[in-house]
Backbone as numpy.savetxt, mean C-alpha at the origin, in Angstrom:
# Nx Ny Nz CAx CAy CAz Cx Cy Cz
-19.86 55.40 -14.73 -19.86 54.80 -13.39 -20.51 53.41 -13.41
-21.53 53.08 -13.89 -22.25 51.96 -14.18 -21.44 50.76 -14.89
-20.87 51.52 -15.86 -19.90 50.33 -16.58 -18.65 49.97 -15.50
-18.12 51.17 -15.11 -16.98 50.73 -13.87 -17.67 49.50 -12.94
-18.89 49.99 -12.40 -19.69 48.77 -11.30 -19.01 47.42 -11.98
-19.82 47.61 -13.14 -20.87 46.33 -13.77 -19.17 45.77 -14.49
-17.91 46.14 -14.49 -17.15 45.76 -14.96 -16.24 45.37 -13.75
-15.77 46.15 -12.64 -15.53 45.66 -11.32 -15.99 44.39 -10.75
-17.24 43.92 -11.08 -18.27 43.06 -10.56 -17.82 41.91 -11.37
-17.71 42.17 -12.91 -17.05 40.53 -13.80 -15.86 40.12 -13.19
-14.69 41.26 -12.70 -13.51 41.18 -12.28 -13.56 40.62 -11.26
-13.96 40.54 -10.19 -14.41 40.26 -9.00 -14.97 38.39 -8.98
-15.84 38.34 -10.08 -16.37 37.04 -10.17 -15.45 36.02 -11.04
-14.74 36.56 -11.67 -13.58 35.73 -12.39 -12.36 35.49 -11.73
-11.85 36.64 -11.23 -10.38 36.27 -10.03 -11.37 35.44 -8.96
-12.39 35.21 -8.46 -13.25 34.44 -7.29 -13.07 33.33 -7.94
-13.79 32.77 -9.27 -13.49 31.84 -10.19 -12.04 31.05 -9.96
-11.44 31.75 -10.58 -9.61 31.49 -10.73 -9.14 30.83 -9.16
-9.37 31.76 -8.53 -9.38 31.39 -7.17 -9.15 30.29 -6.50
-10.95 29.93 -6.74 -11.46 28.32 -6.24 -10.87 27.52 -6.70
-11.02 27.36 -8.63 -10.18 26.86 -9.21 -8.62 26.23 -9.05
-8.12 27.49 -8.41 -6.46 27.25 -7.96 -7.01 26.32 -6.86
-7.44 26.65 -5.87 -7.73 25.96 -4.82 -7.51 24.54 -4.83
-8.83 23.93 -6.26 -8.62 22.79 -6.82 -7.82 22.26 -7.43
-7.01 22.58 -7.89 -6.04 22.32 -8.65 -5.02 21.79 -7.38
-4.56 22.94 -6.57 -3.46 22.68 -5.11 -4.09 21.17 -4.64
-5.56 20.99 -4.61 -5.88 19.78 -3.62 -5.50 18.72 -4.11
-5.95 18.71 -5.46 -5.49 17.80 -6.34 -4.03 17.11 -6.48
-3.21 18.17 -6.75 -1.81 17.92 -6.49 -1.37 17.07 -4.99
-1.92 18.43 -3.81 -1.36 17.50 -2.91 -1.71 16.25 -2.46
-3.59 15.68 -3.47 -3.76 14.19 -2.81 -2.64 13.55 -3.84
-1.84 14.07 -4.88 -1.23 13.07 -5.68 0.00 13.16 -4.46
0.65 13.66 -4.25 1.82 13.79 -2.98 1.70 13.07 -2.35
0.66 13.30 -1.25 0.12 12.80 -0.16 -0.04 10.92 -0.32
-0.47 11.10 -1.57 -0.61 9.37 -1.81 1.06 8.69 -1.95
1.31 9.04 -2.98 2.84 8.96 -3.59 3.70 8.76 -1.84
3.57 8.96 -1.08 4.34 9.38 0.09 4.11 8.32 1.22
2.16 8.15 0.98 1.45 6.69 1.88 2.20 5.62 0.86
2.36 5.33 -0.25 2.81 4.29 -0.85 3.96 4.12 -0.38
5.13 5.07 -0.38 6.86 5.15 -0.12 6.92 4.65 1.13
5.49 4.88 2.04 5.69 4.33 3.88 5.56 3.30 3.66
4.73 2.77 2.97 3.55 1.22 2.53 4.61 -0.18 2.57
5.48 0.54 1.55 6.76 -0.73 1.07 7.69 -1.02 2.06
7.58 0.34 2.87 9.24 0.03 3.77 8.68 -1.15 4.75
9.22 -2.04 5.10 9.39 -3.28 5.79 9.99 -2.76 7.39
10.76 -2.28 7.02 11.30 -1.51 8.76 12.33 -0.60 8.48
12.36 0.75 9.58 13.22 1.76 8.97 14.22 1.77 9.93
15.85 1.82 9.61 16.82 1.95 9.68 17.31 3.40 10.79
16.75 3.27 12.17 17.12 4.76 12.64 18.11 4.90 12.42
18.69 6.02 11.71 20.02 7.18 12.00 21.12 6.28 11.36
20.98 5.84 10.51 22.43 4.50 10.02 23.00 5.80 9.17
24.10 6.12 8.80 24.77 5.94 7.80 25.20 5.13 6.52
25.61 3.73 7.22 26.20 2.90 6.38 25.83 1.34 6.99
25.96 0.72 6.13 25.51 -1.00 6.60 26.26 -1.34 8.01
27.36 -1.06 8.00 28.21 -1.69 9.31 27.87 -0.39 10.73
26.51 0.21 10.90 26.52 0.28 11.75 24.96 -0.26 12.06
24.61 -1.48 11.24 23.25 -1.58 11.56 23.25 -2.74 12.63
22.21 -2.33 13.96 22.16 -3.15 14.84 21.08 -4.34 15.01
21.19 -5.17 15.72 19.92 -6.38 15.67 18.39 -5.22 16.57
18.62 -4.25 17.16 17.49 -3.56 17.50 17.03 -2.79 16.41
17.85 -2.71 15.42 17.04 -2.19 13.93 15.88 -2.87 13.47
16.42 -4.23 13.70 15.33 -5.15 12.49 14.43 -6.22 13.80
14.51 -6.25 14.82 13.76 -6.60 16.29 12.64 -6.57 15.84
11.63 -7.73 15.53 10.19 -7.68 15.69 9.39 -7.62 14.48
10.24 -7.76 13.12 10.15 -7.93 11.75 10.07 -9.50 11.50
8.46 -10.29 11.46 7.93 -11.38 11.33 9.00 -12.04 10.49
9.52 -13.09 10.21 10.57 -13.75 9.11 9.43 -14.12 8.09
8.20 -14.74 8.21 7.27 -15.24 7.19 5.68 -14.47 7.14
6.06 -13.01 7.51 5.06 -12.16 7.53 4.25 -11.89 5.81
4.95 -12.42 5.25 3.41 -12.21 3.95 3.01 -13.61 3.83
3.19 -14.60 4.52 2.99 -16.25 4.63 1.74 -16.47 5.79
2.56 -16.38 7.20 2.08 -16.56 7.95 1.21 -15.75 8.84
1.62 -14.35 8.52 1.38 -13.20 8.87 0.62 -11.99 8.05
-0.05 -12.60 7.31 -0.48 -11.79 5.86 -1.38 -10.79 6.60
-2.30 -11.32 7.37 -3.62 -10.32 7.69 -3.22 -9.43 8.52
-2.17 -9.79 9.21 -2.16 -8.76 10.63 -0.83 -7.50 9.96
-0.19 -8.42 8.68 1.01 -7.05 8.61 0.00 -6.37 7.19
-1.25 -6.79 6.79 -1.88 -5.81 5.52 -2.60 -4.86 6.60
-3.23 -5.13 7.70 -3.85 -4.41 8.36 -2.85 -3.51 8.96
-2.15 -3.69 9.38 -0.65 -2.58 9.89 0.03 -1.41 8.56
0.01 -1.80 7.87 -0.06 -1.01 6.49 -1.44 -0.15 6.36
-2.30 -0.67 6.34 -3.31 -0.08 6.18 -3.53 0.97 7.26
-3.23 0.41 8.39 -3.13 1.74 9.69 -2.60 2.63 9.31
-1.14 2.29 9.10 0.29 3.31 8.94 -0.16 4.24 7.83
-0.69 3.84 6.66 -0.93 4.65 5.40 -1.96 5.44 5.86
-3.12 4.95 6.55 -4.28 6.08 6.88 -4.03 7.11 7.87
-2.66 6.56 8.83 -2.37 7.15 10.06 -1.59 8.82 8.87
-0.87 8.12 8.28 0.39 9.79 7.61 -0.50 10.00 6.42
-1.27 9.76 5.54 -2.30 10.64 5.02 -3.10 11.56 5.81
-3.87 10.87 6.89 -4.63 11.92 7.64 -4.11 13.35 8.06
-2.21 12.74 8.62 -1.47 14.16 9.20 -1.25 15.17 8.34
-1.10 14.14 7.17 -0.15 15.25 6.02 -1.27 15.83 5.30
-2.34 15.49 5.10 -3.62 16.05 4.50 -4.20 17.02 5.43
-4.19 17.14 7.18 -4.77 18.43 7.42 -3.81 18.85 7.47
-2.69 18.95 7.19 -1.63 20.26 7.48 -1.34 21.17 6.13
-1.68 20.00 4.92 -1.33 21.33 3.32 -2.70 21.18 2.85
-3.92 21.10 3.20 -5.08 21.27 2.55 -5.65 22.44 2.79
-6.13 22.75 2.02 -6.69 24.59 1.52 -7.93 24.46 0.90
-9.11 23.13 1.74 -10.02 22.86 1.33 -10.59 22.03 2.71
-11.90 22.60 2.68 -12.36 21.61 4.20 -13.61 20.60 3.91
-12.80 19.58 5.07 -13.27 18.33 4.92 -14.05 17.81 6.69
-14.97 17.03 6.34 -15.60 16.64 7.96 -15.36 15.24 8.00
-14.08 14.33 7.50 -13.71 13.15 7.67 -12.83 12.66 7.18
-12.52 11.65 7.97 -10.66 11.32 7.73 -10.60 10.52 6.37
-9.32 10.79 5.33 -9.18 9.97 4.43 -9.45 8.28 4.26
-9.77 8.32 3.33 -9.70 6.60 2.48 -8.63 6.19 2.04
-8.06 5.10 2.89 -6.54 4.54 2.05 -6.87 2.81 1.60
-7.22 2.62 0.67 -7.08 1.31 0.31 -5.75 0.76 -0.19
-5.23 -0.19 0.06 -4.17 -1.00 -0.31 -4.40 -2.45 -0.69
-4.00 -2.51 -2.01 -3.30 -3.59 -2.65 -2.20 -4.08 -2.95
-2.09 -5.63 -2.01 -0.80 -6.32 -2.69 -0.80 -6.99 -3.44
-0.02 -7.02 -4.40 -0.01 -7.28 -5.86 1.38 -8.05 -5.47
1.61 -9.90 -5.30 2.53 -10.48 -5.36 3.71 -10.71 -7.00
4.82 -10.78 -7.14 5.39 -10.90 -8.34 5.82 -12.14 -8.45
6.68 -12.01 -7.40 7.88 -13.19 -7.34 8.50 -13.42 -5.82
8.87 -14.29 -5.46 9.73 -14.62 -4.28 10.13 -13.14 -3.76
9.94 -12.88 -3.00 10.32 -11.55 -2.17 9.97 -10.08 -3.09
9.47 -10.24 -3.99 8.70 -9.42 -4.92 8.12 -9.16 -4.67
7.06 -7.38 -5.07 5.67 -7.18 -5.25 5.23 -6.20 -5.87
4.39 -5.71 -5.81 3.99 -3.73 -5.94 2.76 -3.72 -4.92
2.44 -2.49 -5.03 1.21 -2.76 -4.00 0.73 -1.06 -5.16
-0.86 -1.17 -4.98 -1.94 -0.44 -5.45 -2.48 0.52 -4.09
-2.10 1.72 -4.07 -2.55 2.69 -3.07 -3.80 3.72 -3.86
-4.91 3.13 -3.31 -5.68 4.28 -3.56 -6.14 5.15 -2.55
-6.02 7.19 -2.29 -6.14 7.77 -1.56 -7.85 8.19 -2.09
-8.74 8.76 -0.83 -9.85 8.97 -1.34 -9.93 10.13 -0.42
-10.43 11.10 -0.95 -10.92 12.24 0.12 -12.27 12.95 -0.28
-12.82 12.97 0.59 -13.95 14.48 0.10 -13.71 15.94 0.38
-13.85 16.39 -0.17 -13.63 18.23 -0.28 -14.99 19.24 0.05
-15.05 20.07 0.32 -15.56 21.23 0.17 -14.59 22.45 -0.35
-14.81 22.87 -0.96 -14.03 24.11 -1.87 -14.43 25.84 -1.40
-14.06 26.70 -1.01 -14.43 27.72 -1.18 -14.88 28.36 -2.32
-15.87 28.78 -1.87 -16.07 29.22 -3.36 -16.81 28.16 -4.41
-17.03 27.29 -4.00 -17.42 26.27 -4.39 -18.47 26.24 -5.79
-19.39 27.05 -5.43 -20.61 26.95 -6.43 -20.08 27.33 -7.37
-18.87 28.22 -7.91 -18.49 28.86 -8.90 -17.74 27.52 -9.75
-17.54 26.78 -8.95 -16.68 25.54 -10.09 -17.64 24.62 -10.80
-19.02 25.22 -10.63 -19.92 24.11 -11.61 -19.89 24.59 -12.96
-19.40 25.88 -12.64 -18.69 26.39 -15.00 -18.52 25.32 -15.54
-17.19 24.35 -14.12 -16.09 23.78 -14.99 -16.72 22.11 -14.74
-18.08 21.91 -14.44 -18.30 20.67 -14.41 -18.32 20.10 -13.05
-17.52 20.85 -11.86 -17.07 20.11 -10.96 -18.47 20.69 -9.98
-18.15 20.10 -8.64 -19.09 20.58 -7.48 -18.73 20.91 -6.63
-19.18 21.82 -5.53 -18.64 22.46 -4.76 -17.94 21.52 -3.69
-18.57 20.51 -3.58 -18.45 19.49 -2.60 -17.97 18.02 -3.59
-16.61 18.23 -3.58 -15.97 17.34 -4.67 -15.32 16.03 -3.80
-15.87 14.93 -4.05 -14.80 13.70 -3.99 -13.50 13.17 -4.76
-12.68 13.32 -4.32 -11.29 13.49 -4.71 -10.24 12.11 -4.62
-9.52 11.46 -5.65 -9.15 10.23 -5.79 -8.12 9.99 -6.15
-6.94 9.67 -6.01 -5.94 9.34 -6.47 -5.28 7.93 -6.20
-4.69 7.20 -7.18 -4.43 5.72 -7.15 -2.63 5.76 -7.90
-1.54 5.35 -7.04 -0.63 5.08 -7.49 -0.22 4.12 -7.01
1.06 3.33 -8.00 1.92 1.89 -7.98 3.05 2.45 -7.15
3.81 1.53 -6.33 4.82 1.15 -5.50 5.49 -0.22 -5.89
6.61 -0.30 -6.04 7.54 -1.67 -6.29 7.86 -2.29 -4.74
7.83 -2.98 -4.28 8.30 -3.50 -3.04 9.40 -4.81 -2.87
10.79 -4.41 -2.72 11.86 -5.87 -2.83 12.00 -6.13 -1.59
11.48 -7.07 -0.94 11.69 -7.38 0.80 13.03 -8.61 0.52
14.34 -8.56 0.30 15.27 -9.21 0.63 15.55 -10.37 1.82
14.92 -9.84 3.16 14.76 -10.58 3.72 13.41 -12.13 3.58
12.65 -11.47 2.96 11.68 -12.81 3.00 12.34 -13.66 1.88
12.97 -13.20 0.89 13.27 -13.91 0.01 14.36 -15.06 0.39
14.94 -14.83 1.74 16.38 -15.27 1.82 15.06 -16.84 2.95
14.12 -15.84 3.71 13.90 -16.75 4.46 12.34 -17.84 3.59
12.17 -17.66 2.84 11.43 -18.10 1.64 12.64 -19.08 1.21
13.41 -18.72 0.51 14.39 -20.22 -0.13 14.98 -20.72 1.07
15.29 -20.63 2.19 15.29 -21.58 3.47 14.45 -22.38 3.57
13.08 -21.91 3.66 11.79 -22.79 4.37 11.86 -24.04 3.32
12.29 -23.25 1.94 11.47 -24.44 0.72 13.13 -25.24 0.84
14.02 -24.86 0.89 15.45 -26.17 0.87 15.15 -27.01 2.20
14.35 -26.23 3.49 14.33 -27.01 4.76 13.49 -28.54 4.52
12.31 -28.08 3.83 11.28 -28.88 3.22 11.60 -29.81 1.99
12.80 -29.13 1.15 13.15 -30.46 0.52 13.94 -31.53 1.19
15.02 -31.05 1.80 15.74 -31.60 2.86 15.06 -32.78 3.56
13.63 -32.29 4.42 12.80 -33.63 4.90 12.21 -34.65 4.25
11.91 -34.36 2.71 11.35 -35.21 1.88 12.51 -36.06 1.10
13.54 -35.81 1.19 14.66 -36.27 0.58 15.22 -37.37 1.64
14.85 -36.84 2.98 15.39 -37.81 4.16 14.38 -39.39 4.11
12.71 -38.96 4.11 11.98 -39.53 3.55 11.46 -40.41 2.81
12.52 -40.14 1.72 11.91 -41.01 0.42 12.59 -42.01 0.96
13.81 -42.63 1.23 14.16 -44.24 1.65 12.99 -44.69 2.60
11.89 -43.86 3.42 11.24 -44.37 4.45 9.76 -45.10 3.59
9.82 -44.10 2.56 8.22 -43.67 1.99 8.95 -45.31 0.68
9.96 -45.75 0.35 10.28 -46.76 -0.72 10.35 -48.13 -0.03
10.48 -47.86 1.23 10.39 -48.99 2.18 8.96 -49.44 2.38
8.19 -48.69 2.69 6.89 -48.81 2.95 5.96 -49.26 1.75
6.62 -48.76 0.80 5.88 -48.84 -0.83 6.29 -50.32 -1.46
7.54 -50.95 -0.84 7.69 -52.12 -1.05 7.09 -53.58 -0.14
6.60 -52.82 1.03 6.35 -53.88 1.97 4.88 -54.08 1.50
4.11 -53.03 0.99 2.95 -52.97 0.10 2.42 -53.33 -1.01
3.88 -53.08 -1.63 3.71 -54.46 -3.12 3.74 -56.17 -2.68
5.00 -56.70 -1.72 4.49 -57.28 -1.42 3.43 -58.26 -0.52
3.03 -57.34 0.02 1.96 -57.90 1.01 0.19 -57.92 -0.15
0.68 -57.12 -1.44 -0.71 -57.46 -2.51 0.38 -58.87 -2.89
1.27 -59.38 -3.23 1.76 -60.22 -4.44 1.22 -61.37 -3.51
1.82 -61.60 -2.31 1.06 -62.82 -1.10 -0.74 -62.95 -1.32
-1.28 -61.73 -1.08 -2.78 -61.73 -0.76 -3.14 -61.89 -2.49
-2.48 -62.20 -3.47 -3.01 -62.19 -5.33 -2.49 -64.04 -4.83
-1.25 -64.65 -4.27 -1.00 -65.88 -4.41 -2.23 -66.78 -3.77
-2.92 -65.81 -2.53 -3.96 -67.07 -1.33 -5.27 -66.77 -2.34
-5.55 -65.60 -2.73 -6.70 -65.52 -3.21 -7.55 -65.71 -4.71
């Protein structure tokens, strides 16, 4: 009977073990999801209600999408990202977490520029945990009360800035090209008005 106890009792503390363990393991996974998912929102530029196909997309699709928003607009559309990503982590993190927490996720974002309408951006998700069961995961190194981290890459091709990016810069050569007869005129009335003031002086 004693050995039954005392062997019931290891059984008991190892499936408890396994348990928590799983626990951790699930959280883990779903902050990799959960992030992976804030990044996939992060890139989209504006979403397409209910289209099928290109020819039914309307001008109330794309309504209110800055033309020089990583130019002119950098701070106010990184901070709108940064909302949006903390806003659908927070939802999607209390609805599959199997671990309790007393505060809303950490979403940091980085944009990482490439090229003309290019980018990636750096999503790091941060959470703190409490685990059931908790004390039993210091076997494995961890703590009952675990801070939890995950950091993934996103590619981002915004088509539109790119189109309105080589506009701005042909608009701007365009004026300097109009220019230069003004700016060769001026540069000559300057040479000679020194060649006069080198003849009196």
């Amino acid at each position: 009977m004693l050995e039954s106890v005392f062997g019931i009792f290891v059984s008991i503390i190892i499936m408890a073990f396994l348990l928590s363990f799983g626990f951790y393991l699930y959280q883990q996974t779903v902050m990799d999801i959960v992030a992976n998912e804030t990044a996939e929102e992060v890139v989209q530029t504006y979403k397409l209600r209910n289209v099928n196909d290109c020819s039914e997309i309307s001008l109330d699709d794309v309504t209110g999408v800055a033309r020089y928003r990583y130019l002119l607009f950098a701070t106010q559309y990184d901070k709108a990202n940064e909302t949006k990503g903390a806003t659908l982590a927070n939802v999607r993190l209390s609805k599959t977490s199997l671990a309790q927490s007393d505060s809303a996720p950490r979403v940091e974002i980085e944009k990482i520029g490439d090229d003309i309408g290019r980018m990636h951006y750096e999503v790091t998700l941060t959470q703190e945990y409490e685990f059931m069961l908790g004390d039993l995961l210091e076997f494995m190194g961890l703590q009952d009360a675990e801070t939890m981290s995950t950091t993934v890459y996103v590619e981002s091709v915004d088509i539109s800035n790119y189109i309105n990016t080589v506009k701005m810069v042909n608009y701007g050569l365009d004026k300097v090209t109009d220019a230069v007869p003004l700016l060769n005129m001026v540069n000559s009335v300057i040479k000679m008005m020194k060649s006069v003031y080198d003849i009196f002086v």
